[in-house]
TORKOL-4160 file (C-alpha; in steps of 0.2 Angstrom, whole numbers, padded with zeros to 4 digits, m for minus):
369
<pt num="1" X="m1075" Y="0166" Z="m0590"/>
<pt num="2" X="m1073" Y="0178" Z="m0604"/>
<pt num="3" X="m1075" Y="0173" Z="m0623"/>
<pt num="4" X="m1056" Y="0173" Z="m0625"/>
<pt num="5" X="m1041" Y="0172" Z="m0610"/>
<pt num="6" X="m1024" Y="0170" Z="m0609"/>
<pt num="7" X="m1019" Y="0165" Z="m0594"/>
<pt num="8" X="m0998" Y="0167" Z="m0589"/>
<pt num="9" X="m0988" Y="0155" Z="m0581"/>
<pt num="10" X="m0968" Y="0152" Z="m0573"/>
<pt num="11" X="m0960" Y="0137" Z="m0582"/>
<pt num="12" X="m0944" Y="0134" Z="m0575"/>
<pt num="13" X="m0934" Y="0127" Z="m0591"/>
<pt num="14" X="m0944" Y="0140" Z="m0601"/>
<pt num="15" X="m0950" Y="0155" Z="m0591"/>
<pt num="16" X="m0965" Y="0163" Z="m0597"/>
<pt num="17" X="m0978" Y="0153" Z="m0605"/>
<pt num="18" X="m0996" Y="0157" Z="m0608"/>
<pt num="19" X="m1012" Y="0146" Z="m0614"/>
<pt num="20" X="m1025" Y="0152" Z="m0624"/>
<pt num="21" X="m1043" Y="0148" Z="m0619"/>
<pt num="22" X="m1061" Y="0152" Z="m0619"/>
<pt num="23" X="m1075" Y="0150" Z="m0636"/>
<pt num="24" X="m1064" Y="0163" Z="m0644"/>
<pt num="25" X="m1048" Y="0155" Z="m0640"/>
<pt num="26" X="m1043" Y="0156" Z="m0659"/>
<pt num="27" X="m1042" Y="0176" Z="m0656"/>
<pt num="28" X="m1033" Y="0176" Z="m0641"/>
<pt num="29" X="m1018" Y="0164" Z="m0650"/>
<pt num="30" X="m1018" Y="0178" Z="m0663"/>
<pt num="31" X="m1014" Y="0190" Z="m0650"/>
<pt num="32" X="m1000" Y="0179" Z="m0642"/>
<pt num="33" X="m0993" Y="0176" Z="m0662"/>
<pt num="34" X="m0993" Y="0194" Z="m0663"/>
<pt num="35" X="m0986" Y="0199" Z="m0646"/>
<pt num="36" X="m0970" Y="0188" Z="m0650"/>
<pt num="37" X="m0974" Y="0172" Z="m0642"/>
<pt num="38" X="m0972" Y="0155" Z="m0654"/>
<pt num="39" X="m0983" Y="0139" Z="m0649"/>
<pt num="40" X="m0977" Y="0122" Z="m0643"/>
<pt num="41" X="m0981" Y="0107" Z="m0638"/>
<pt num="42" X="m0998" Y="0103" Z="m0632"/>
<pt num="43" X="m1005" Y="0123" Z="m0637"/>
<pt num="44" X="m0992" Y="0129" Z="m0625"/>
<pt num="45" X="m0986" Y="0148" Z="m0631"/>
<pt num="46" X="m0970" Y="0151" Z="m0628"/>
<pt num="47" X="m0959" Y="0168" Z="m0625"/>
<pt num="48" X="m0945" Y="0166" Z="m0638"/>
<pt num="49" X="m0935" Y="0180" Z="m0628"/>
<pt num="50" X="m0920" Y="0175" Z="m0614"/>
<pt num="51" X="m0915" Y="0195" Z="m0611"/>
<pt num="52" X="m0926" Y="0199" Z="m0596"/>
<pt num="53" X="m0928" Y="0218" Z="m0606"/>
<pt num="54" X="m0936" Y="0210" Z="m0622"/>
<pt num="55" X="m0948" Y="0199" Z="m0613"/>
<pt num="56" X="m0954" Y="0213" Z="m0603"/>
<pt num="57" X="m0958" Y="0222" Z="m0621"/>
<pt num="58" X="m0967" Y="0206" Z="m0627"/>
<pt num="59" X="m0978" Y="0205" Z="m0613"/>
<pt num="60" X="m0984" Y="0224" Z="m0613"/>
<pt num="61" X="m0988" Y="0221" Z="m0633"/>
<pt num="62" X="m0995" Y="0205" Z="m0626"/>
<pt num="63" X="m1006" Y="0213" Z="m0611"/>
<pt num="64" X="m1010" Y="0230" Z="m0624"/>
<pt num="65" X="m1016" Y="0221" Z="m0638"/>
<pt num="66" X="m1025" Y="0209" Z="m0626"/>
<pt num="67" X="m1035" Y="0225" Z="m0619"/>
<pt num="68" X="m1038" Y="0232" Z="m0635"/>
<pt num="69" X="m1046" Y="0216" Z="m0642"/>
<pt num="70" X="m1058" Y="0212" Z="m0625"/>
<pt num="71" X="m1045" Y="0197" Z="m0622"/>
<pt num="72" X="m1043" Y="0196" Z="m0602"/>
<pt num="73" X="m1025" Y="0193" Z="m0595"/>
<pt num="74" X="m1022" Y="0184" Z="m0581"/>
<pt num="75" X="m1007" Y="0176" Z="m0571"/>
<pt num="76" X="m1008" Y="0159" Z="m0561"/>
<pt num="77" X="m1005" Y="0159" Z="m0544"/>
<pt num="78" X="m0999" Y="0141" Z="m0547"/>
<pt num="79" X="m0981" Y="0135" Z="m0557"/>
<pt num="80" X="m0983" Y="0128" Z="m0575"/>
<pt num="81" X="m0994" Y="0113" Z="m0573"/>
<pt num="82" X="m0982" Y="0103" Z="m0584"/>
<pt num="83" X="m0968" Y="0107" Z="m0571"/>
<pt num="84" X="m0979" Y="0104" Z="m0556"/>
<pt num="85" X="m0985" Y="0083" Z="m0565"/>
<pt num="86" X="m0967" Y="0080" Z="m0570"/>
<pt num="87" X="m0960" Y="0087" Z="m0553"/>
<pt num="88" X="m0971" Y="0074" Z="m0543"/>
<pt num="89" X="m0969" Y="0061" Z="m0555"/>
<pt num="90" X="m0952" Y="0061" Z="m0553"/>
<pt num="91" X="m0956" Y="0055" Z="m0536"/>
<pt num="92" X="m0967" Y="0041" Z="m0541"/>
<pt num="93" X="m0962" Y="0023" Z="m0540"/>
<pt num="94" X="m0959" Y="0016" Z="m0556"/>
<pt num="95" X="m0957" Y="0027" Z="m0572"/>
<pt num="96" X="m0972" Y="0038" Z="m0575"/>
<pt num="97" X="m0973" Y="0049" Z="m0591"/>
<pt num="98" X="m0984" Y="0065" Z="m0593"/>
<pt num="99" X="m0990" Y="0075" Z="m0604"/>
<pt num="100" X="m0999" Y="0093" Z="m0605"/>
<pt num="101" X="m1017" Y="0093" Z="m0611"/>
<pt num="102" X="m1025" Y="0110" Z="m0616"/>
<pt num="103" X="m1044" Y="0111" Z="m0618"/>
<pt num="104" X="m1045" Y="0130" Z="m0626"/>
<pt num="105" X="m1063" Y="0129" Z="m0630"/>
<pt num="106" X="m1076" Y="0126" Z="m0616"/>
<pt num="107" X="m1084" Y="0110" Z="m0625"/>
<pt num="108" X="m1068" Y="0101" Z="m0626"/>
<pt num="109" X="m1068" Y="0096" Z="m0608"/>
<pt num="110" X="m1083" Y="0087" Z="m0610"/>
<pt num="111" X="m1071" Y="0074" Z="m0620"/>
<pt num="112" X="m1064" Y="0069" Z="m0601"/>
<pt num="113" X="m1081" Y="0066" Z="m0593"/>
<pt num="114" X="m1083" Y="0047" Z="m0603"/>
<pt num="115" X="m1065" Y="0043" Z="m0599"/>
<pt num="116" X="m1064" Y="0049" Z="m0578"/>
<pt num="117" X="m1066" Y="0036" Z="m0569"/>
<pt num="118" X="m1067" Y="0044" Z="m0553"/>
<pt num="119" X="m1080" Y="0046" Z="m0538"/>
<pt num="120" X="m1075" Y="0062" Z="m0533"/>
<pt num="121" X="m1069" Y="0079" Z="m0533"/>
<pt num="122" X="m1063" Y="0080" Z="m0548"/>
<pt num="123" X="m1078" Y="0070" Z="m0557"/>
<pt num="124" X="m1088" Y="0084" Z="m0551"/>
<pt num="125" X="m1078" Y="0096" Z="m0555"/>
<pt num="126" X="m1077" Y="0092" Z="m0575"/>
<pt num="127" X="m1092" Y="0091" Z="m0575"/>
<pt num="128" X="m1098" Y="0108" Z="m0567"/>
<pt num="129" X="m1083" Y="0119" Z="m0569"/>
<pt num="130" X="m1072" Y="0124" Z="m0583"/>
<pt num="131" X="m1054" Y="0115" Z="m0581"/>
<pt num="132" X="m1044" Y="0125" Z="m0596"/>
<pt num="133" X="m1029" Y="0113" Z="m0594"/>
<pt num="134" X="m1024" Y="0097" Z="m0586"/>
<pt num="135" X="m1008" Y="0086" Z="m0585"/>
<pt num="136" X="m1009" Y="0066" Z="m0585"/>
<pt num="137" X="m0996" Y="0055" Z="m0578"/>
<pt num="138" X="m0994" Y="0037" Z="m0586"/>
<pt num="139" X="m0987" Y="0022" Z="m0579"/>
<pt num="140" X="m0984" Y="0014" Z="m0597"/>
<pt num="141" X="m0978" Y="m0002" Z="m0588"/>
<pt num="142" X="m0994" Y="m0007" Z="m0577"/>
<pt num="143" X="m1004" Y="0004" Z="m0586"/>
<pt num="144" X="m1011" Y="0019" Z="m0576"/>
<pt num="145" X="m1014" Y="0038" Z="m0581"/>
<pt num="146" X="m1019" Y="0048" Z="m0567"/>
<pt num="147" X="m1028" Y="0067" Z="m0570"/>
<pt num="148" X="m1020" Y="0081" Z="m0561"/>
<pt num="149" X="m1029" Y="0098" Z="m0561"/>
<pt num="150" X="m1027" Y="0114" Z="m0552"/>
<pt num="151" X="m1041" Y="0112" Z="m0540"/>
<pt num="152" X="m1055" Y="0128" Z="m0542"/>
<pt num="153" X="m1061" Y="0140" Z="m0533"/>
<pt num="154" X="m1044" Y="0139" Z="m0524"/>
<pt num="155" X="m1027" Y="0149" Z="m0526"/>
<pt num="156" X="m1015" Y="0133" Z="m0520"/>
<pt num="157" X="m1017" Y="0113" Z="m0523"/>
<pt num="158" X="m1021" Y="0102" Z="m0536"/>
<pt num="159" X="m1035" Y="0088" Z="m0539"/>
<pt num="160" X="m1029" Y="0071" Z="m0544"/>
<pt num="161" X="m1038" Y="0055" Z="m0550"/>
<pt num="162" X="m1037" Y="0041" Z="m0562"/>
<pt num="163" X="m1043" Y="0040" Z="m0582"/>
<pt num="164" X="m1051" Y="0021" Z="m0585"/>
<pt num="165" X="m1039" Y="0008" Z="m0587"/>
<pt num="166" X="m1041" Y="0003" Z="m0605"/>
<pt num="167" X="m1049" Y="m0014" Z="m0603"/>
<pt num="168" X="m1062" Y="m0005" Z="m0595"/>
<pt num="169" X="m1070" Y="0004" Z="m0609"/>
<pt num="170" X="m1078" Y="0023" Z="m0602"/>
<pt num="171" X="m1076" Y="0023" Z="m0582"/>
<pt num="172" X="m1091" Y="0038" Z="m0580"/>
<pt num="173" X="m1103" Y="0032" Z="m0567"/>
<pt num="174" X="m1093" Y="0017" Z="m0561"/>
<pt num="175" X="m1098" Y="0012" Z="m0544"/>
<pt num="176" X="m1082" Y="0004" Z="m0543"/>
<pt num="177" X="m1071" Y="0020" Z="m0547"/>
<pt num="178" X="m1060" Y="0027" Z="m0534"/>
<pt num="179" X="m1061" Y="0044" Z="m0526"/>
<pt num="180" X="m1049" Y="0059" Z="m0532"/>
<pt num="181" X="m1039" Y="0066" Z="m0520"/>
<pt num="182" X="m1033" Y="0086" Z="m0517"/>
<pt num="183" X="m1013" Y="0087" Z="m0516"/>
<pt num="184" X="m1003" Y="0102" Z="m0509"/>
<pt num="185" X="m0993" Y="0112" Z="m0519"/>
<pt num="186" X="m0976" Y="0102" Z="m0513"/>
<pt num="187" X="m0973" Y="0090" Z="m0525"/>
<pt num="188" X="m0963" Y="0079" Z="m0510"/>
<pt num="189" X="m0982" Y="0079" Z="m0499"/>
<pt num="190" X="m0990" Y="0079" Z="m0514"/>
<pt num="191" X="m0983" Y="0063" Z="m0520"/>
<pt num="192" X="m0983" Y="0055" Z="m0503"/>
<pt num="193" X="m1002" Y="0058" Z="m0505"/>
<pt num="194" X="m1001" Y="0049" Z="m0520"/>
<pt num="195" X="m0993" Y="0036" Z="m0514"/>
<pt num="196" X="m0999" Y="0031" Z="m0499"/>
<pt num="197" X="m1018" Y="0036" Z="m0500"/>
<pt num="198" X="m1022" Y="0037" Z="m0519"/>
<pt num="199" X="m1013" Y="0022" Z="m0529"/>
<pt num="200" X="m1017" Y="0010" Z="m0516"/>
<pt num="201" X="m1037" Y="0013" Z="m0516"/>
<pt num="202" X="m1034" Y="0015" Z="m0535"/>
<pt num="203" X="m1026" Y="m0004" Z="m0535"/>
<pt num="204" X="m1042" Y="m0009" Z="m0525"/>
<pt num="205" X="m1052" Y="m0001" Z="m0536"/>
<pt num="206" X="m1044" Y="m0011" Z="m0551"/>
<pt num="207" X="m1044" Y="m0024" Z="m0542"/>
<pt num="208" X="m1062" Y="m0026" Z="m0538"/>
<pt num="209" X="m1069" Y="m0020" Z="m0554"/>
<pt num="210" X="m1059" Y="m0035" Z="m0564"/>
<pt num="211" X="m1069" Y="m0047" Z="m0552"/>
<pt num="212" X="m1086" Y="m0039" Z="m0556"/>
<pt num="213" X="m1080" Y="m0040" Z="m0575"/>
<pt num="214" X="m1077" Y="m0059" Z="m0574"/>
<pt num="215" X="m1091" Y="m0063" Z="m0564"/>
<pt num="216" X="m1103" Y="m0056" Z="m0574"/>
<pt num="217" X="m1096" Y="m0064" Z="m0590"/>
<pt num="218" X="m1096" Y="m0079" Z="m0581"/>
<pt num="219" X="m1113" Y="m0077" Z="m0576"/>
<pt num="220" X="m1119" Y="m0073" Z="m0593"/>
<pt num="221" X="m1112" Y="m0091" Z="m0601"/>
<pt num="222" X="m1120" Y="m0100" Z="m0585"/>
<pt num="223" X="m1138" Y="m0093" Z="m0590"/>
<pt num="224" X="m1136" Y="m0096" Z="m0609"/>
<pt num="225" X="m1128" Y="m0112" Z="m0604"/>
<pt num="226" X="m1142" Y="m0114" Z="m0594"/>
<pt num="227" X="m1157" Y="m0111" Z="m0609"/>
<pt num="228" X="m1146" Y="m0122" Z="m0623"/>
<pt num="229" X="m1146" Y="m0137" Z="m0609"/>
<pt num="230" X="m1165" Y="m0134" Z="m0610"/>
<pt num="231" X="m1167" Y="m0134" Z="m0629"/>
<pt num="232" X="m1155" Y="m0150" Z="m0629"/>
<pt num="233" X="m1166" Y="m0159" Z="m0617"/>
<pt num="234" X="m1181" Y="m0154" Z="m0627"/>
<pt num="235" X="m1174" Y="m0160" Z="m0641"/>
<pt num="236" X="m1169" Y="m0178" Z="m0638"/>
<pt num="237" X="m1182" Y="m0192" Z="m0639"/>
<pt num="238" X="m1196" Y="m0188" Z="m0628"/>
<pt num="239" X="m1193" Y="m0171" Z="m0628"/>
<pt num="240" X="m1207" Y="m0155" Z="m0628"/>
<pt num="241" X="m1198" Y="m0147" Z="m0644"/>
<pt num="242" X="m1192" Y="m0160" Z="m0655"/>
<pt num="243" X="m1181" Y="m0148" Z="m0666"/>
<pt num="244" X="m1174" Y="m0153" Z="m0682"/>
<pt num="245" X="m1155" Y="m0155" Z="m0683"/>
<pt num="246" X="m1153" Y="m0141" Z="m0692"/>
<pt num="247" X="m1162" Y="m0128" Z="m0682"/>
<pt num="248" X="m1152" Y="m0139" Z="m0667"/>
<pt num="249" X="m1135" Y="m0136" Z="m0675"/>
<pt num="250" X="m1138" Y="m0118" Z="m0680"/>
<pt num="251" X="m1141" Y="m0114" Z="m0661"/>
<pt num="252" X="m1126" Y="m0124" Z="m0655"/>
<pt num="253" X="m1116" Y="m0112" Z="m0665"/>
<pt num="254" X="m1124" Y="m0097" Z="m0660"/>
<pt num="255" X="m1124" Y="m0101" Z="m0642"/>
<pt num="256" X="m1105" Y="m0107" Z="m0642"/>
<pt num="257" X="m1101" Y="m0089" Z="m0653"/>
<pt num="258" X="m1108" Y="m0081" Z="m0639"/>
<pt num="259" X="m1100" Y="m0089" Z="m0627"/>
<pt num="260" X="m1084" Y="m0086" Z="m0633"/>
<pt num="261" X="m1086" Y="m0065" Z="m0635"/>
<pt num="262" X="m1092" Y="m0067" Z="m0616"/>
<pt num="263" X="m1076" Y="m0075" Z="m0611"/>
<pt num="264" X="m1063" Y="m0064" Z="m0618"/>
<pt num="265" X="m1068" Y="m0054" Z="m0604"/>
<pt num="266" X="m1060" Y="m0068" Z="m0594"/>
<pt num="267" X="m1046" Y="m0069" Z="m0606"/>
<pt num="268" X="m1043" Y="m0049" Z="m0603"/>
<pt num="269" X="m1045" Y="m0048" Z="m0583"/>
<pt num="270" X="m1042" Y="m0063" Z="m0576"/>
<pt num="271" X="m1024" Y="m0066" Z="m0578"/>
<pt num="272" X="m1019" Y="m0049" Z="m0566"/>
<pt num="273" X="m1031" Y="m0059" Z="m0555"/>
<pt num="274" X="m1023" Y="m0075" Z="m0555"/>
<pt num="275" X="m1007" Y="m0066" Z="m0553"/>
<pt num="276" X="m1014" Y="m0060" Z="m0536"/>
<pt num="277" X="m1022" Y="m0075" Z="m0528"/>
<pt num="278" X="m1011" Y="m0083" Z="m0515"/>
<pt num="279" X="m1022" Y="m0100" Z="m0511"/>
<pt num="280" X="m1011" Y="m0108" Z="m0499"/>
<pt num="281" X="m1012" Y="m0091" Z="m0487"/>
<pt num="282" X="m1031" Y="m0092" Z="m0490"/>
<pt num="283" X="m1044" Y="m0102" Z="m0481"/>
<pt num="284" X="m1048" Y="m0114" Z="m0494"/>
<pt num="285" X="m1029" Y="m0118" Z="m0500"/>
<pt num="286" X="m1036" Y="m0134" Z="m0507"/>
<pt num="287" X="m1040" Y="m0122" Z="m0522"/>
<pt num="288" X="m1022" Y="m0119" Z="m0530"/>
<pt num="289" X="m1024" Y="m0134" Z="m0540"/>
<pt num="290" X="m1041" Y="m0129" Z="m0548"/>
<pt num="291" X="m1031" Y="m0112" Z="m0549"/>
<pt num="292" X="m1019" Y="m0120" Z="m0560"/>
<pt num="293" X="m1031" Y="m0129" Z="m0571"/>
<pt num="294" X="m1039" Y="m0110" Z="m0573"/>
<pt num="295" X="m1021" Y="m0103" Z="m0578"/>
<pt num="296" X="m1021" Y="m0119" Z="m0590"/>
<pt num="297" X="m1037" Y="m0115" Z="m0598"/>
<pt num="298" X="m1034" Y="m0097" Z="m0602"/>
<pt num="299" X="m1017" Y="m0100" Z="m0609"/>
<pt num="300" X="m1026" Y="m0112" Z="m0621"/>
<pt num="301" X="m1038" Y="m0101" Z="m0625"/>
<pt num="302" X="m1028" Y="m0087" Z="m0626"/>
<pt num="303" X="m1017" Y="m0094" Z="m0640"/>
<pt num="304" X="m1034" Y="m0098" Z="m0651"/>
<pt num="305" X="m1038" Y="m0078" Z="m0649"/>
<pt num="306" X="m1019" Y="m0076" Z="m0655"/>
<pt num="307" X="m1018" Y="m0087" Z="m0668"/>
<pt num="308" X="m1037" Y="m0079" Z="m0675"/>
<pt num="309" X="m1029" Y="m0063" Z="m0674"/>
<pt num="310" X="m1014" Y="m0066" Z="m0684"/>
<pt num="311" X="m1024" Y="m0075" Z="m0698"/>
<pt num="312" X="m1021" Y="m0093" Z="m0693"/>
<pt num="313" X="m1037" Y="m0103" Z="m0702"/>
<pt num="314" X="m1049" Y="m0109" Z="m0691"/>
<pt num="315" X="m1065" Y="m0116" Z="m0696"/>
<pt num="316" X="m1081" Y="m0113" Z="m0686"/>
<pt num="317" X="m1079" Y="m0131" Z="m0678"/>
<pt num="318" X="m1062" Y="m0130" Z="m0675"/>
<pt num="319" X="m1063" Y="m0115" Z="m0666"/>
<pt num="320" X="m1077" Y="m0122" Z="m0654"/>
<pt num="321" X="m1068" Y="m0139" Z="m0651"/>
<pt num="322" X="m1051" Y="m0128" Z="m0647"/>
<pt num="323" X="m1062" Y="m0116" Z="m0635"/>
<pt num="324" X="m1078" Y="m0126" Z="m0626"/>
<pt num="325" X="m1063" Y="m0135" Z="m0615"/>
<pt num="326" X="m1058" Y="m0121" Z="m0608"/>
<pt num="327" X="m1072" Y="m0110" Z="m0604"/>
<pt num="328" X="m1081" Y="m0124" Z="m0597"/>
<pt num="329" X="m1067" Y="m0128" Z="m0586"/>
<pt num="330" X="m1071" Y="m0109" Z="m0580"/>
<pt num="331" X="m1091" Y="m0112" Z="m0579"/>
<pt num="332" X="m1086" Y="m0127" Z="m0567"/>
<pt num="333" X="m1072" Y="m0119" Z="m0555"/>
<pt num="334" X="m1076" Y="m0102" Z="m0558"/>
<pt num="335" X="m1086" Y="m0101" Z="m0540"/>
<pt num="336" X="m1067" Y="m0107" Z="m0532"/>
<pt num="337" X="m1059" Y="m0094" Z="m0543"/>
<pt num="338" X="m1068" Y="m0078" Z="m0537"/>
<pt num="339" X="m1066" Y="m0082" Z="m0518"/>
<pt num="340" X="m1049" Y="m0083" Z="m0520"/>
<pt num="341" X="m1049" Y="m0067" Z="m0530"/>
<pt num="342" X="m1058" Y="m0060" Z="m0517"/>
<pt num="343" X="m1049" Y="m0063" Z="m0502"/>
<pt num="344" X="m1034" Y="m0057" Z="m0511"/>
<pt num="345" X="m1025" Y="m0041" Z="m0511"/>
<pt num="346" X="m1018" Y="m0030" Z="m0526"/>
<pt num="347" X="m0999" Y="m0033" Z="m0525"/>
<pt num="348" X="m0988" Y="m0019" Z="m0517"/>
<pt num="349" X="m0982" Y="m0006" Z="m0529"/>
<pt num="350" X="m0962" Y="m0003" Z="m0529"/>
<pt num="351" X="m0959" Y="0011" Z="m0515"/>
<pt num="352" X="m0952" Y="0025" Z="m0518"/>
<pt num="353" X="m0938" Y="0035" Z="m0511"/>
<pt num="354" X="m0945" Y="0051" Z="m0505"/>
<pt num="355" X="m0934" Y="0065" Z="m0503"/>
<pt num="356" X="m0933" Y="0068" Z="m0485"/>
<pt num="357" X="m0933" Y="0087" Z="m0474"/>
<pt num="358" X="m0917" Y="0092" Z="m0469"/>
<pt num="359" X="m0913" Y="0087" Z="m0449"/>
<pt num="360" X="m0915" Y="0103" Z="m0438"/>
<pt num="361" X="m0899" Y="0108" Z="m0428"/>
<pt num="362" X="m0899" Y="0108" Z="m0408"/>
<pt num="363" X="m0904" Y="0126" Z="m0401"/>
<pt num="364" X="m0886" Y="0136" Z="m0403"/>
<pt num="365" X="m0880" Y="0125" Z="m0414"/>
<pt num="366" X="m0872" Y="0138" Z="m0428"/>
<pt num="367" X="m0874" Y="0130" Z="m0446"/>
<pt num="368" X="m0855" Y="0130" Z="m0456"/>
<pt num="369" X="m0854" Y="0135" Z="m0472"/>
């Protein structure tokens, strides 16, 4: 890529818009400032011209000023990307927001790499290629933002995949991550893609990774749990260690501290999990009850991390006496819990209405206008 590129694009609500990128991106704006084009949102340029005769002037500045500066030109085979995310997302079930992401200087794609949580294409293709511009589409209601890119090295199509889901922290690397998928430029086949293919191993992919959180926290207050049952027994009379209270009382505080950062894990992933079990469709329907003492549990613990969080006082001991209960309700049932998460399936997204191809009329068959 050159040090500085404009690239052209066809913006239905705007016509001609163009985006500066490459190391010297800052010199290629001044050109587009120059020529007659005023920025937008996102870094998008803009032609300020409706007559067709003045626009044709603005790019001939635009293209001669580019030349003389060592500024390459060039026109996308592909719509506006910010038409071609809002086009499918209209399409979508549910409502999905998008936004228009420009990355003029090579470096600032590297931004993306902690945040993709994909096992694909497009991972790859961050990583390795330069992507100058991207569009992301956001569920705000169950929270997912999906990455759509033109696809390189090709004149048509796109690459789509997901960002991390928030509770998640970075996604790069994650086994669990679901693979990107390439979509046609039709946004009807495009977002059948989506829909049927893409969202439901995304889902999945949620799905699974919410499990792994949980049970690793869990597994990590077992094995603590495990070592401060050891020092307790070593402790009482008899015992290899003999601590003195003190030294036995600072490390029941620090153990039940820990505890407590391990398990808002659980309070962060396991209620979408809940929400999916179905124990009496299950093999082991006797489970709904411990289900429910779960559901109870995090509830109570839930409201001690609301109450911290809006200032309530809470001492030290209080907090311990209101939080032990439930995460060692967890500890005990917490074995019933993941089978039942894991025999269970994401729920359904709502379906959408997909526009459908008009019927074909019978051979001879004259169409009336």
């Amino acid at each position: 890529m050159a040090n500085a590129q404009i690239t052209l694009a066809y913006s239905r609500n705007t016509g001609v818009v163009a985006i500066a990128t490459g190391e010297q991106y800052k010199s290629a704006e001044g050109v587009l400032n120059d020529a007659g084009f005023r920025r937008g949102e996102a870094g998008v340029y803009y032609l300020t011209h409706t007559n067709e005769a003045a626009a044709r002037g603005t790019l001939a500045r635009l293209v001669q000023r580019a030349e003389a500066r060592g500024i390459q030109v060039a026109a996308s085979s592909r719509r506006f990307i910010g038409d071609a995310a809002r086009d499918v997302a209209r399409l979508l079930p549910g409502r999905w927001d998008t936004q228009v992401e420009i990355y003029s200087h090579p470096v600032w794609q590297e931004d993306l790499v902690p945040y993709l949580w994909d096992n694909g294409e497009l991972a790859r293709a961050v990583r390795t290629q330069q992507v100058p511009y991207a569009a992301t589409l956001t569920d705000p209601v169950l929270g997912t933002t999906l990455l759509l890119v033109e696809r390189p090295n090709h004149q048509l199509g796109y690459l789509i995949g997901g960002l991390a889901p928030e509770p998640f922290g970075e996604g790069f690397d994650d086994p669990y991550a679901p693979r990107s998928v390439t979509l046609p430029p039709f946004p009807g086949r495009a977002a059948q893609t989506i829909i049927q293919h893409y969202l439901p191993s995304y889902d999945r992919a949620v799905h699974e990774r919410r499990i792994a959180h949980v049970a690793e926290a869990l597994d990590l207050i077992q094995s603590e749990w495990g070592s401060w049952n050891e020092l307790r027994a070593a402790t009482e009379p008899g015992g290899a260690l003999r601590a003195e209270p003190p030294v036995f009382t600072t490390a029941a505080d620090e153990f039940l501290d820990n505890a407590w950062w391990e398990f808002l894990t659980v309070l962060d992933q396991a209620p979408a999990l809940l929400d999916q079990c179905r124990p009496a469709t299950s093999a082991w329907p006797q489970d709904a009850e411990v289900l429910d003492q779960l559901a109870v549990a995090l509830l109570t613990a839930q409201q001690v991390r609301e109450d911290l969080n809006s200032g309530v006082p809470l001492s030290r001991t209080e907090h311990h006496a209101q939080t032990w209960p439930a995460i060692e309700t967890w500890l005990a049932h917490g074995h019933q819990f993941l089978r039942q998460a894991r025999a269970a399936c994401p729920r359904p997204r709502p379906t959408a209405v997909l526009p459908q191809p008009p019927r074909r009329l019978p051979p001879g068959q004259a169409r009336r206008r």
